[in-house]
C-alpha positions in Angstrom: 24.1 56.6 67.0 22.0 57.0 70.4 20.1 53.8 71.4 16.9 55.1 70.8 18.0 55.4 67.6 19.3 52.0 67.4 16.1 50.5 69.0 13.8 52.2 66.7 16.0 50.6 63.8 16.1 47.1 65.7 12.3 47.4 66.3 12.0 48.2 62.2 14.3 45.8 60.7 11.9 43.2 59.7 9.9 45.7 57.9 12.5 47.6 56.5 14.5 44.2 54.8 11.3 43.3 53.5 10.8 46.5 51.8 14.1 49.1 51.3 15.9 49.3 48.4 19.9 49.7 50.3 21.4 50.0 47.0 19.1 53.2 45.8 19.8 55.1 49.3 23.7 54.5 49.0 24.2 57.7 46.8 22.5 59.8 50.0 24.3 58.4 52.8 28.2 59.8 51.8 28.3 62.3 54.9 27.8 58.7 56.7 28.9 55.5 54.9 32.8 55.6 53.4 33.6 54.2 50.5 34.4 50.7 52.5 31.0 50.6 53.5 29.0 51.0 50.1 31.4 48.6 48.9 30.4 46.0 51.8 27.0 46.8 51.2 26.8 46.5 47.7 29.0 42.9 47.6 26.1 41.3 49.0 23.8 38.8 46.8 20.6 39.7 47.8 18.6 42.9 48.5 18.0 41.8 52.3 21.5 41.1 52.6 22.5 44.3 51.4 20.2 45.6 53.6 21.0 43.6 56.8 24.6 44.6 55.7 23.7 48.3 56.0 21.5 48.3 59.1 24.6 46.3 60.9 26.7 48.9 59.8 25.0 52.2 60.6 24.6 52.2 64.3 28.5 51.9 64.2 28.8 55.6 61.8 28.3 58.2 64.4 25.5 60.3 65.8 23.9 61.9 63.1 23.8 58.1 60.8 20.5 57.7 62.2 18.9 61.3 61.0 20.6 61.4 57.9 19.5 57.4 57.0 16.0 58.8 57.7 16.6 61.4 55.4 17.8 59.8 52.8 14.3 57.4 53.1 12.8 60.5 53.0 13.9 61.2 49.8 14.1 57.4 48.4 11.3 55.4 50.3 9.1 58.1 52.4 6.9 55.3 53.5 9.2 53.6 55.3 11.0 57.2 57.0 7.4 57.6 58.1 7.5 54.9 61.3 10.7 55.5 62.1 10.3 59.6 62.6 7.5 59.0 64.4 8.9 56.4 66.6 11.7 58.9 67.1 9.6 61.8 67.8 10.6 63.9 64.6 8.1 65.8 63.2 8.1 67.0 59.6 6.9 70.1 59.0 4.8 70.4 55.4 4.6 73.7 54.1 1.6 75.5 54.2 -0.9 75.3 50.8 -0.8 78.1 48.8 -3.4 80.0 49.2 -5.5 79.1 45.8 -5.1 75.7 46.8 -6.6 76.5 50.3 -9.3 77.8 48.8 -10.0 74.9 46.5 -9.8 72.7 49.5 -12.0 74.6 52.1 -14.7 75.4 49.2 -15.0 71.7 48.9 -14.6 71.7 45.2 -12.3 68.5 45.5 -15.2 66.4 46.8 
């Protein structure tokens, strides 16, 4: 992990023990964490534990643990990828509407 990476994770810690669920995002972090790791992780008695466990470890699992944690909050816990993408500068791409849907919206039926 780059330290921007790490300083965007450092900077978010506080927030992210107060509110990630470590145990939930273990299952999408297996390109990243062996099985040593979950097991370290999941060992721990409380939730910020567990997730001051797994913050202490990622920095330490390569360059891509930082985009593929972010994804994996992405898919578990998108309010909390949200800061940390745009801390990093990622930005997500939403698909376009389909079109009956874009009409709906510009008519201003939704109001």
């Amino acid at each position: 992990m780059d330290d921007k990476h790490r300083d965007i994770l450092r900077r978010h810690w506080s927030s992210l023990r107060r509110d990630l669920e470590p145990v939930k995002l273990l299952p999408y972090l297996v390109k990243v964490l062996d099985v040593t790791d979950e097991q370290e992780v999941k060992v721990k008695a409380t939730r910020e534990a567990r997730t001051d466990k797994l913050l202490e470890i990622l920095p330490r699992r390569g360059p891509k643990a930082f985009d593929d944690f972010v994804k994996a909050l992405q898919e578990v816990q998108p309010f909390l990828a949200g800061p940390l993408l745009q801390e990093a500068g990622i930005y997500v791409v939403i698909p376009s509407l389909p079109s009956a849907m874009t009409d709906f919206v510009s008519s201003g039926s939704f109001a």
